[in-house]
C-alpha positions as CSV (number, residue, x, y, z in Angstrom):
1,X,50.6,53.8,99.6
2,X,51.8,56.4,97.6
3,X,53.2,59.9,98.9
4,X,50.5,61.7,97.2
5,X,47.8,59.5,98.6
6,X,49.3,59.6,102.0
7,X,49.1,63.7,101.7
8,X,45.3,63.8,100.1
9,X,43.2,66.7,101.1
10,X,39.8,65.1,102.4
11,X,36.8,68.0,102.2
12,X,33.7,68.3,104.0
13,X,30.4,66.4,102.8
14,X,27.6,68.6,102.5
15,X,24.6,68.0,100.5
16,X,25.9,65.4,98.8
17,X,28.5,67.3,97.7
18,X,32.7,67.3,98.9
19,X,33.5,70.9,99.2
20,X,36.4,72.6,100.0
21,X,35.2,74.9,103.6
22,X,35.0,78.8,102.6
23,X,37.9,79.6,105.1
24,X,40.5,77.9,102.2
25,X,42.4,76.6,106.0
26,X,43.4,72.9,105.7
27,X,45.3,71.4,108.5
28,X,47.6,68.6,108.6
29,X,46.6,64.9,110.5
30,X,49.6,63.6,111.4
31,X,50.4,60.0,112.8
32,X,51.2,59.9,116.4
33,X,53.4,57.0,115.8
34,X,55.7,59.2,113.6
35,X,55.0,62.9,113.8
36,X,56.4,63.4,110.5
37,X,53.9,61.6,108.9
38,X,50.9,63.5,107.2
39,X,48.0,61.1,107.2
40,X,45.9,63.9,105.3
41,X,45.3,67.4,105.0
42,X,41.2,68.2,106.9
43,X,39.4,71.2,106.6
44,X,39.5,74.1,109.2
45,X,35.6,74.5,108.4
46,X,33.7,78.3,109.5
47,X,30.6,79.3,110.9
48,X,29.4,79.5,107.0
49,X,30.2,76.1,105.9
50,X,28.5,74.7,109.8
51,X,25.1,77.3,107.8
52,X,25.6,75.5,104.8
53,X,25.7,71.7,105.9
54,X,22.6,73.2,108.5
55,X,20.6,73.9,105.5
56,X,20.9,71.0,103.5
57,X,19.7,68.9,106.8
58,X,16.7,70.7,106.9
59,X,16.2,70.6,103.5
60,X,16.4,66.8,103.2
61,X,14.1,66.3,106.3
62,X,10.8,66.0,105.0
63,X,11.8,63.5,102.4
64,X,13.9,61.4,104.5
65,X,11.0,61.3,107.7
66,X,8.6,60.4,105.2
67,X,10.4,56.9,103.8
68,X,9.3,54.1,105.6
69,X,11.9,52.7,108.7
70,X,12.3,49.8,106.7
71,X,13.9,51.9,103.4
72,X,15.8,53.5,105.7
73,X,17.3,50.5,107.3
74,X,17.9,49.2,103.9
75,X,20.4,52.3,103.0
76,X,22.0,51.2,107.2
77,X,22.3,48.0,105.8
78,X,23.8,48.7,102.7
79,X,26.5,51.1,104.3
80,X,27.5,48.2,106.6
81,X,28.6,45.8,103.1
82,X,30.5,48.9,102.2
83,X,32.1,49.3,105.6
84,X,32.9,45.9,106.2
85,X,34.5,45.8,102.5
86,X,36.8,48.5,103.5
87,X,37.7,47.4,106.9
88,X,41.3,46.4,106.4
89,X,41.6,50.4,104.9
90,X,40.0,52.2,107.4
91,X,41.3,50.7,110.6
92,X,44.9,51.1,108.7
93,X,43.7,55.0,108.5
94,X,42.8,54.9,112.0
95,X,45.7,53.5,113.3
96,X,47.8,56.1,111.3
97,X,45.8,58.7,113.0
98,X,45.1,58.2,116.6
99,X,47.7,55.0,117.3
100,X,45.4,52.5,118.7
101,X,46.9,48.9,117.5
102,X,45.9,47.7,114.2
103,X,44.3,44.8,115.4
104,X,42.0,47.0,117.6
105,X,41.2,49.4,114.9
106,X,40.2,46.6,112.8
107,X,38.0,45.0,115.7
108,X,36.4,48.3,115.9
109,X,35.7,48.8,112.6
110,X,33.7,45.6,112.6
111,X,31.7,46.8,115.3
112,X,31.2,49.9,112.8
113,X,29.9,47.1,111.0
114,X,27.3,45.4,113.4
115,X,26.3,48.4,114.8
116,X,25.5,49.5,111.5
117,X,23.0,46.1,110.7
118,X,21.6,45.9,114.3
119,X,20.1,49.3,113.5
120,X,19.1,48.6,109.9
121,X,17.0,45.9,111.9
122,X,15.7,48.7,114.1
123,X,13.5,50.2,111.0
124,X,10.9,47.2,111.3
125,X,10.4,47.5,114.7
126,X,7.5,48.8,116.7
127,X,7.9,52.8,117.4
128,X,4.6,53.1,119.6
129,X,2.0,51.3,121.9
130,X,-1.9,51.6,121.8
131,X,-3.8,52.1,125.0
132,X,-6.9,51.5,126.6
133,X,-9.1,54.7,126.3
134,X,-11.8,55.9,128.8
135,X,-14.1,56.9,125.8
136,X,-15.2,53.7,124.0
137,X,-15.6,55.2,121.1
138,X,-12.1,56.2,120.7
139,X,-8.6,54.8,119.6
140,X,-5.8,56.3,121.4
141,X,-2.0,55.1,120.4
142,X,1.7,56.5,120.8
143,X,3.8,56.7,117.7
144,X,7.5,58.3,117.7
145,X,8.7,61.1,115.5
146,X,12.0,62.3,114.5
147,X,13.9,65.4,116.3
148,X,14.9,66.9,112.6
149,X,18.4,67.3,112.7
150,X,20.6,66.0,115.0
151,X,24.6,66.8,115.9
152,X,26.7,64.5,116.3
153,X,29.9,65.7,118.1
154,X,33.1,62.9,118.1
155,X,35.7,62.3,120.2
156,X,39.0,60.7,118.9
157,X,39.4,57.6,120.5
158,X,36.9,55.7,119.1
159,X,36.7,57.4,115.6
160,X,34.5,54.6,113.2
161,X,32.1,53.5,116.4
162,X,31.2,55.9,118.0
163,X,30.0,58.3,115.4
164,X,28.2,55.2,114.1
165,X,26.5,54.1,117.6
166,X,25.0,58.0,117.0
167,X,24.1,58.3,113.3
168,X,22.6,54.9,112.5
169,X,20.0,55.1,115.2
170,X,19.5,58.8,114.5
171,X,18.9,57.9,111.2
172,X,16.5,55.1,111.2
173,X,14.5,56.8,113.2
174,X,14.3,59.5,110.4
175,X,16.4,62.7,111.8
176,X,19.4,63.8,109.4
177,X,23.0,63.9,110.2
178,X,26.0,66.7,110.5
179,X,29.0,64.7,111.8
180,X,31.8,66.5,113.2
181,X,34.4,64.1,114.2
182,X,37.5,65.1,116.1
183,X,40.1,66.8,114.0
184,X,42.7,64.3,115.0
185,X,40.1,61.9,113.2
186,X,38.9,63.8,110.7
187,X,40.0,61.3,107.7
188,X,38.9,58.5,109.5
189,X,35.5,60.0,109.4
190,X,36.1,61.0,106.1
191,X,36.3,57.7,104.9
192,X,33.4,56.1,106.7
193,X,31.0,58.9,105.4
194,X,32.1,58.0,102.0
195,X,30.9,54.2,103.0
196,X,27.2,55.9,103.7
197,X,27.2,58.4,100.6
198,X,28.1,54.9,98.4
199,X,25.7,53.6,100.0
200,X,22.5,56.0,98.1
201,X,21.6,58.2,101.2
202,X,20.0,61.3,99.4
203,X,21.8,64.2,99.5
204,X,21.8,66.3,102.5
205,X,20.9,63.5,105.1
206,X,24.8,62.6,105.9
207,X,26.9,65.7,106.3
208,X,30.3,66.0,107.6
209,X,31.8,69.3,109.1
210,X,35.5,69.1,109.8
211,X,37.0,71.7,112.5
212,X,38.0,73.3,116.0
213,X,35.2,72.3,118.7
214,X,35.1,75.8,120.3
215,X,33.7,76.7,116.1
216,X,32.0,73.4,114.6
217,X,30.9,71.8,118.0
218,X,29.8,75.1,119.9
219,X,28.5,76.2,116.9
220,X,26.1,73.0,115.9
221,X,25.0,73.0,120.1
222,X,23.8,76.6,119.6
223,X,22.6,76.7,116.3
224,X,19.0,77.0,116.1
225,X,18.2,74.7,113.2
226,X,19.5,72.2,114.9
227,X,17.2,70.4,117.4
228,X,19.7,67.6,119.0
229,X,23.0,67.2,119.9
230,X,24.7,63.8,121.1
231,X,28.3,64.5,122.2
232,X,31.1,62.3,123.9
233,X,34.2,64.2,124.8
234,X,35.5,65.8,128.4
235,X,33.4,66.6,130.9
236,X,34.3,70.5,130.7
237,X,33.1,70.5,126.7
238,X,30.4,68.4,127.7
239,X,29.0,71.0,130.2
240,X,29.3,73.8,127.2
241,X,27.8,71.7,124.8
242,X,24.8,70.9,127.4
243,X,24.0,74.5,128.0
244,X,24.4,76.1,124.9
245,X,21.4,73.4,123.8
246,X,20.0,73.9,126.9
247,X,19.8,77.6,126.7
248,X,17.8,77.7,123.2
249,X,15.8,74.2,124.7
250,X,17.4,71.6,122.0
251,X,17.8,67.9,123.2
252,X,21.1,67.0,124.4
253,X,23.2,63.6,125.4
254,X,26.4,63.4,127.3
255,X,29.0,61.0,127.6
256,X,31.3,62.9,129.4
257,X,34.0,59.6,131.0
258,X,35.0,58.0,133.9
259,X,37.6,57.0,136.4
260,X,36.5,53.9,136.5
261,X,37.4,51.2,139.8
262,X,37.9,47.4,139.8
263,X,37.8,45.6,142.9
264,X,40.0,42.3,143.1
265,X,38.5,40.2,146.0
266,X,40.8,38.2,148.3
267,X,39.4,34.9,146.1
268,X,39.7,35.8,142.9
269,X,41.0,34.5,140.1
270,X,44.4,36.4,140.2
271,X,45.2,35.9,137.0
272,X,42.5,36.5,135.3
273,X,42.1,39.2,137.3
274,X,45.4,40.7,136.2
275,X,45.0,40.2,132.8
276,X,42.1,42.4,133.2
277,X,43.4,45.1,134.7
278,X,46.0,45.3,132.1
279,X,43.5,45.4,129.0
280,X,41.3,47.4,130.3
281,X,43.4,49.7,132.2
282,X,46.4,49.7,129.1
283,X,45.1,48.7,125.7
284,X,44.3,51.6,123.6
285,X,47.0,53.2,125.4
286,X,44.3,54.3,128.7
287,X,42.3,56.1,126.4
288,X,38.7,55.0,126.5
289,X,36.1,56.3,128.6
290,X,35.9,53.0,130.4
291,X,39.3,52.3,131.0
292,X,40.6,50.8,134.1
293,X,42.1,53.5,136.3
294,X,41.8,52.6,139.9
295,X,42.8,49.0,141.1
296,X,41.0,48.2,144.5
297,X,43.2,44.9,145.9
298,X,42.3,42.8,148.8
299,X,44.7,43.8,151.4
300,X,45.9,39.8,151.8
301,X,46.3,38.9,148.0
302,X,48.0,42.9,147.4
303,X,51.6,42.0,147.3
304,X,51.3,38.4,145.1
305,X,48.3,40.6,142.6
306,X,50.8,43.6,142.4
307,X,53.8,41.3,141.6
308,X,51.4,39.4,138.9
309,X,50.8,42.9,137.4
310,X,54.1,44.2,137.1
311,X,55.6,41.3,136.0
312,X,53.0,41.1,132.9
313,X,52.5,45.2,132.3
314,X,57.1,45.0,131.9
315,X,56.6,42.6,129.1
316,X,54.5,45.2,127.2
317,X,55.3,46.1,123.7
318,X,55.0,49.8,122.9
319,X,55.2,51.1,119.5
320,X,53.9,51.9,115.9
321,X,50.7,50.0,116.4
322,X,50.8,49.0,112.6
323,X,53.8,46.5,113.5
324,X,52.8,43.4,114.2
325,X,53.1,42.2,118.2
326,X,52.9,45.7,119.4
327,X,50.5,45.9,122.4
328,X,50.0,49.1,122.9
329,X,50.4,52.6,120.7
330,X,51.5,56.2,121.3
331,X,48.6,58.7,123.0
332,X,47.1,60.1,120.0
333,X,48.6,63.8,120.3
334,X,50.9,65.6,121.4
335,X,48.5,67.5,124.0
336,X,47.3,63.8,125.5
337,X,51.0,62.8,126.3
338,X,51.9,66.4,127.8
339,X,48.4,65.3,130.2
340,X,49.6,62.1,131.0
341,X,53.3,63.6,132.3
342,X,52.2,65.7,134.0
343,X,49.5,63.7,135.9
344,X,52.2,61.4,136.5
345,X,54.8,64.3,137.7
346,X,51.5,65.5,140.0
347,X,51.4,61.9,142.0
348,X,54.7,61.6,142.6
349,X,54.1,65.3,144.1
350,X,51.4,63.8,146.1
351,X,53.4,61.4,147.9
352,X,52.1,58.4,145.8
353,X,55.1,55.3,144.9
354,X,55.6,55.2,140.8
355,X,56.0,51.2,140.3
356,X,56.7,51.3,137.1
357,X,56.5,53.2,134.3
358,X,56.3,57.0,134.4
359,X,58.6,58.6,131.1
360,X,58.4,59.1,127.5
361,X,59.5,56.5,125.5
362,X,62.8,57.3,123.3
363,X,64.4,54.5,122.6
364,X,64.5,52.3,119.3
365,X,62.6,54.8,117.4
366,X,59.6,55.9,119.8
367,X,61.2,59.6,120.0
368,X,59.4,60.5,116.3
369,X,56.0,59.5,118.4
370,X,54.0,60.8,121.8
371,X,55.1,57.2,123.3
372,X,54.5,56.9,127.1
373,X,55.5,53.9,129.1
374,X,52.8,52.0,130.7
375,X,52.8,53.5,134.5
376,X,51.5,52.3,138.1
377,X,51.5,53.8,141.3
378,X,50.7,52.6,144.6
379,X,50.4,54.5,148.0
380,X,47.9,56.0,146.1
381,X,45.2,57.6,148.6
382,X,41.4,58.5,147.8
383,X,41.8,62.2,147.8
384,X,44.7,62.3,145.1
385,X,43.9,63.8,141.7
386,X,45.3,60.9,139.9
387,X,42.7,59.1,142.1
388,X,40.0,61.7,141.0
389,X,40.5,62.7,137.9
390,X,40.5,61.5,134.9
391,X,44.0,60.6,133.0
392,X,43.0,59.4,129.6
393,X,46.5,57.4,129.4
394,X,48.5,54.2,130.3
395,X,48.0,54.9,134.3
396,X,47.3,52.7,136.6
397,X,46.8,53.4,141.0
398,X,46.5,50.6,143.2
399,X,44.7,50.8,146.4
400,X,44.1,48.5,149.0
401,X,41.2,47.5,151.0
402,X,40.1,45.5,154.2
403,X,36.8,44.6,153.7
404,X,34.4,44.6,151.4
405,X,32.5,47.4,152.3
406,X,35.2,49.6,152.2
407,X,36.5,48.2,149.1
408,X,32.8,49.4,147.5
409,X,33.1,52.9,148.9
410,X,36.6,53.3,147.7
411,X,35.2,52.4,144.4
412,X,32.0,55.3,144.9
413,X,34.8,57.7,146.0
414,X,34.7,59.5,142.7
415,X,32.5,62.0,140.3
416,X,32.5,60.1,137.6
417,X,30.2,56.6,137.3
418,X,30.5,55.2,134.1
419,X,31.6,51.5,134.4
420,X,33.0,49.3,137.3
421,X,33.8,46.1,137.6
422,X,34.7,43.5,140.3
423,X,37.0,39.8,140.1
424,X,35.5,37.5,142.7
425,X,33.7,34.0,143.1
426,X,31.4,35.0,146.1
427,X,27.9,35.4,145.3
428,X,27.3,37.5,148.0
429,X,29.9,39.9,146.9
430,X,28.9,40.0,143.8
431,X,25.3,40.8,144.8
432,X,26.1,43.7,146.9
433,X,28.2,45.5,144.3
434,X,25.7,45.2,141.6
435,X,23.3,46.6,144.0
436,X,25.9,49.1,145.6
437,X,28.1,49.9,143.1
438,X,27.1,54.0,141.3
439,X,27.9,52.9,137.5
440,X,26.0,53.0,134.4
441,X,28.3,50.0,133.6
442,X,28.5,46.5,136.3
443,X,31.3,44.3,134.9
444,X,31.3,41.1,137.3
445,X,34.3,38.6,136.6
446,X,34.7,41.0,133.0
447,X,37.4,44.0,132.5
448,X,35.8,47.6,132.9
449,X,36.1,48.6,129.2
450,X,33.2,47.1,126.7
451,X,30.1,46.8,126.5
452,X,27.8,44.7,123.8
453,X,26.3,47.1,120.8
454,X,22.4,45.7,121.2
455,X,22.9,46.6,125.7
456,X,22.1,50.4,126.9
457,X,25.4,52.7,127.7
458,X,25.7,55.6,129.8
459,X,27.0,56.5,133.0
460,X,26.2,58.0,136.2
461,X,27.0,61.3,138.2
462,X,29.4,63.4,136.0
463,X,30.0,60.3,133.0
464,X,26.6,61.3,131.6
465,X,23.8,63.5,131.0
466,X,21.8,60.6,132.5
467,X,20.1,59.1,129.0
468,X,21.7,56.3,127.4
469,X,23.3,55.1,123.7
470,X,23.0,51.9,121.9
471,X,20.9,49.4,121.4
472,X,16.7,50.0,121.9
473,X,17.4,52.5,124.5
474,X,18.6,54.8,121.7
475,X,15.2,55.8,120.8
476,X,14.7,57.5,123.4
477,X,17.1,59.9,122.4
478,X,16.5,60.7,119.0
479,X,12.7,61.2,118.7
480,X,9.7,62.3,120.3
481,X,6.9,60.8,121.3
482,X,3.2,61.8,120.0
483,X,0.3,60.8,121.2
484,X,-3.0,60.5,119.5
485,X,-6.8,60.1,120.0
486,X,-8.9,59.2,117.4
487,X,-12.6,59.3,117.4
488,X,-14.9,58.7,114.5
């Protein structure tokens, strides 16, 4: 790739139109692998160019709610071709931006892919229910209308799926679209709204808005043309976002993350068991919303599991996640790494035992990137922040447990409840945490991070605003439903 293509300026989408923002401020994405690397110049968008890309929304609602759900999954359908044509380029882009692996940025860019033809699907299904009237002259129904125009606010860490697990069911259903991705992101995003403008969507139904969340994201959760927001990010932006929609009674969703347990009975499968800690704990660097962070060990298996575990997490490969055989990338910024030293600086105040782990990485390189070496701690007690708040990096805390009943309210000890997950072979056991267990997300003999496209995702307690993404549950979210009495 040449330096002038690495440097490219990428502009916001609007109308069907790529326009520089009126502010004239670009800022540089930079590869967290090698800081000195400009992925791409973004634009530092303004309250006026957030009016503009508002405006051509609205004005491309009536048109788009009016084309049958099967034209519109058509245009889904055809964005996915695109998408999947330029998977190797895109998840080369996202690796270059947030650090994830290359292999995982290509894995989630073929999700993009089927999330994108699950929902093109979508637009033939049924969007309403008839039901028996008292008055047996009469025809009553339920039908489902679009919100109008819906925000879509994007977090970094997943940067081609999860602003498509939002826009493709928000737009089969017949809402339009203002994507503002995370700036880290921001050419990622760039790149798969071009997949969706290739694709024929009329102008003004796909917009992207590149800039700071306390501007583009506060801005498109208070504006009042705007009549839903669906965010994923922190919990404290989350809260923001929630009542400045709330405040001017738009329709908000939440998916605000986790600190997510899993419980390792005394007869698991050790093995497995430790392999799963370690993917869904490490891989992506810690920084998913479901990612492994407490490890809940059977007090008799503890000392063989935690050998297990170190012995596989010190055979780790940490680097440029474009070279191939690196396990695991640099945290995507600068601010993320600063977070996870000084989480890790805060349990060793606590009194908790660092395993492993615990430093930048400098060595061979790694000092042009925000490397951080894959951590565990042990002596690690309930009311510890690295047990209670969320990390969003390569830490693990072990804690062990007695019985199984103590093992499940370890695992409720938290505010978050987005995903859990247990290793064991005892029905019974099994049964009782599915029942017990406070998550959006039960994982039994699976790691906590993942969850299929066409299943319901959400969490409980802080993780969510309680409604849930992906698959049919989606529709819930982006429209309303009307119901109707006809009598001739």
């Amino acid at each position: 790739m040449s330096a002038m293509q690495t440097r490219k300026t990428y502009l916001n989408y609007i109308g069907g139109q790529w326009r520089a923002s009126v502010t004239g401020v670009v800022e540089a994405s930079r590869n967290p692998a090698r800081i000195a690397e400009v992925v791409g110049y973004v634009q530092v968008s303004g309250a006026e160019d957030l009016d503009q890309a508002v405006l051509a929304a609205q004005s491309a609602l009536p048109a788009w709610r009016k084309l049958s759900g099967a034209s519109r999954g058509d245009l889904l359908y055809k964005t996915a071709n695109i998408l999947e044509r330029r998977t190797q380029e895109i998840a080369e882009t996202m690796t270059r931006e947030m650090g994830k692996t290359l292999p995982e940025a290509i894995g989630e860019t073929a999700r993009g892919v089927a999330i994108l033809r699950y929902y093109a699907g979508e637009g033939l299904r049924k969007i309403g229910d008839v039901i028996p009237s008292t008055d047996s002259e009469g025809l009553l129904f339920t039908t489902r209308v679009p919100l109008g125009v819906v925000g879509v606010i994007a977090p970094w860490n997943f940067p081609v799926a999860i602003p498509i697990w939002k826009m493709a069911p928000a737009l089969v259903y017949g809402n339009t679209v203002i994507l503002k991705p995370a700036q880290e992101t921001a050419v990622t995003a760039a790149k798969v709204i071009e997949c969706f403008e290739e694709a024929g969507f009329p102008a003004g139904v796909v917009n992207l808005v590149t800039g700071k969340g306390s501007v583009i994201g506060q801005g498109l959760a208070g504006h009042p043309g705007v009549q839903g927001i669906t965010f994923t990010g922190s919990d404290v932006v989350g809260k923001q976002v929630g009542m400045a929609a709330l405040k001017r009674g738009a329709k908000y969703q939440l998916e605000m993350g986790g600190k997510n347990p899993i419980i390792v009975a005394e007869d698991a499968d050790l093995d497995l068991a430790v392999d799963a800690t370690i993917s869904g704990g490490l891989r992506s660097t810690g920084q998913k919303c479901t990612a492994t962070s407490r490890v809940i060990v059977a007090r008799s298996i503890y000392e063989t599991f935690k050998a297990k575990l170190l012995g596989k997490i010190r055979d780790i490969r940490v680097g440029n996640g474009l070279e191939e055989g690196v396990w695991m990338g640099p945290c995507a910024n600068e601010n993320q790494m600063n977070t996870v030293l000084e989480y890790v600086r805060i349990g060793q105040e606590e009194g908790a035992s660092l395993l492993t782990g615990g430093r930048r990485m400098t060595q061979d390189g790694l000092a042009e990137g925000y490397f951080v070496e894959p951590t565990v701690f042990e002596q690690v007690t309930p009311s510890m922040r690295i047990a209670r708040e969320e990390i969003f990096g390569p830490v693990l805390a072990l804690i062990p447990f007695d019985s199984m009943e103590e093992a499940i309210r370890l695992a409720n000890d938290a505010e978050y409840g987005l995903s859990a997950s247990i290793y064991t072979r005892d029905i019974g056991h099994m049964l009782t945490f599915i029942r017990d267990m406070d998550a959006g997300l039960i994982r039994v003999n699976a790691e906590t991070a993942g969850v299929e496209l066409q299943a319901p995702f959400g969490g409980m307690k802080l993780s969510s605003s309680h409604s849930r993404e992906q698959g049919q549950a989606a529709i819930e979210f982006f429209t309303s439903i009307k119901t109707v009495f006809v009598k001739s």
